[in-house]
C-alpha positions in Angstrom: 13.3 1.7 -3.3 11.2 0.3 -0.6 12.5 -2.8 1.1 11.7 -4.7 4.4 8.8 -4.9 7.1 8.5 -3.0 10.4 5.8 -3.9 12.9 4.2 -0.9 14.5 0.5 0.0 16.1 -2.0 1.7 15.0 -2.8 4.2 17.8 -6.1 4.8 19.0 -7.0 8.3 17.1 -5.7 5.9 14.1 -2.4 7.3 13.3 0.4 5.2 12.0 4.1 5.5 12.5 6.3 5.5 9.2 9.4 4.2 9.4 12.2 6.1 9.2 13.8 4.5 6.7 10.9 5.4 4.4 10.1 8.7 5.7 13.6 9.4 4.0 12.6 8.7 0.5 8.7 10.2 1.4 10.3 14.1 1.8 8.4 14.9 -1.4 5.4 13.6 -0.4 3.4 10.9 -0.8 0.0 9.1 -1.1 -2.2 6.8 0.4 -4.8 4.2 -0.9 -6.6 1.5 -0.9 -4.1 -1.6 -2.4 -4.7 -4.9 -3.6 -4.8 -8.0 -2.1 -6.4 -6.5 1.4 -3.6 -4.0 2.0 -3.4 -0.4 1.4 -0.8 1.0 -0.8 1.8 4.2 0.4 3.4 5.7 -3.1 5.9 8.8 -3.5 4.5 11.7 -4.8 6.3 11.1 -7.9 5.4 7.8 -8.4 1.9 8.5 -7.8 2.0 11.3 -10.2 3.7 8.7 -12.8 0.7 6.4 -12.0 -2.0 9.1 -12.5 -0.6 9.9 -15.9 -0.5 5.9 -16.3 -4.8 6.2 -15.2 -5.7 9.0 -17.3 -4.4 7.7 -20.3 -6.8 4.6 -20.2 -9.6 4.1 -22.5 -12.9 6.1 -20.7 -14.6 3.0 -22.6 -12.9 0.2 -20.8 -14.7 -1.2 -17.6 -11.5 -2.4 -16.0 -10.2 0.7 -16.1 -12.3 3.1 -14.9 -13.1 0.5 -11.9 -9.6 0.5 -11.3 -9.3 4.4 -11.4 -12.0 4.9 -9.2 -10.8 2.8 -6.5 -7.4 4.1 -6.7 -8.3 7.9 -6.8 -11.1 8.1 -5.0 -9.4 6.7 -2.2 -6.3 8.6 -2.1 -5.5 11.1 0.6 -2.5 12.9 0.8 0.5 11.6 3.3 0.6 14.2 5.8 3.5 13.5 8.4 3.5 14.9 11.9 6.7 15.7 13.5 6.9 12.3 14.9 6.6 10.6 11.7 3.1 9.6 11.8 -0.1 9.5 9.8 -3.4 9.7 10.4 -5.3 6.5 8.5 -8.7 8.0 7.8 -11.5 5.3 9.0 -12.5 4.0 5.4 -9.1 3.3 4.5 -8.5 1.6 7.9 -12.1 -0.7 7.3 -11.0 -1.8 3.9 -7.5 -3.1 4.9 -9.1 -4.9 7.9 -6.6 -2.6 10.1 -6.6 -3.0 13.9 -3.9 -2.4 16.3 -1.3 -4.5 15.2 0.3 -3.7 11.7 2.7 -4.0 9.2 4.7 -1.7 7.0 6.0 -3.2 4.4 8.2 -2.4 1.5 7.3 -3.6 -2.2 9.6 -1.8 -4.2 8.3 1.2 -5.5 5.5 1.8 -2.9 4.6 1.1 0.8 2.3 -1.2 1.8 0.3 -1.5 5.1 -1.0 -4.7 6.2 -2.9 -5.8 9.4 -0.3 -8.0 11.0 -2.4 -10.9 11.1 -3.9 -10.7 7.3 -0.2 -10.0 6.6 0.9 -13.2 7.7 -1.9 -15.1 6.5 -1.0 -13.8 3.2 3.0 -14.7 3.7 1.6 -18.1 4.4 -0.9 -18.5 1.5 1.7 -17.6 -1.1 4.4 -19.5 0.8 3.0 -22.8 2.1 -0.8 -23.1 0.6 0.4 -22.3 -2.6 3.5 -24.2 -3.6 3.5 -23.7 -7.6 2.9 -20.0 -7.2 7.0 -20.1 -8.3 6.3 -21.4 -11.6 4.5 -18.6 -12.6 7.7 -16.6 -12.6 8.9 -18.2 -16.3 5.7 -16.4 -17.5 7.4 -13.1 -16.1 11.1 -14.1 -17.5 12.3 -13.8 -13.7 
């Protein structure tokens, strides 16, 4: 499980630290993506191998689907840690999440997400302040 947000930089040749605390739980592997919401999304191996079965079990005749598939898979690159703990961010997944130097590794349960710091904050602020019924939504998910 994946919990709590460390602020880090995104050095210049675009590699990104990952926490130790999740590097722990990433020993299997993992994989990186394009998210949702303007992040981009950091599974386990096994998770993402859960997922894929999840993908390929859709119906090859429903739009949603195979829009969703495509920009999941086609975007994933393998986590490959150095022996400081970091990752390199290829360039298209940087330019989809907006990433600059400042960043944000956040937990979300089951996967990792990574957030510019500032469209991370914005977000916090949009669900928290901009947004005040988003809470009533939650009876709808028996939370």
């Amino acid at each position: 499980m994946f919990i709590g947000r460390y602020y880090h930089n995104l050095e210049a040749k675009g590699r990104l630290a990952i926490p130790a605390a999740y590097r722990e739980k990433l020993t299997s592997g993992g994989v990186i993506t394009i998210g949702l919401d303007g992040c981009l999304f950091l599974f386990p191996k096994s998770y993402w191998l859960e997922l894929s079965e999840k993908l390929a079990s859709l119906p090859l005749t429903n739009q949603t689907a195979r829009q969703f598939t495509r920009l999941l898979v086609q975007s994933a690159v393998d986590l490959e840690l150095d022996p400081q703990g970091r990752t390199l961010i290829p360039d298209y997944l940087k330019e989809n999440a907006s990433l600059k130097k400042q960043v944000v590794v956040a937990g979300a349960l089951t996967r990792i997400e990574i957030w510019d710091r500032q469209a991370y904050h914005q977000h916090l602020n949009l669900i928290t302040q901009e947004n005040p019924d988003w809470q009533k939504g939650l009876e709808q998910l028996n939370i």
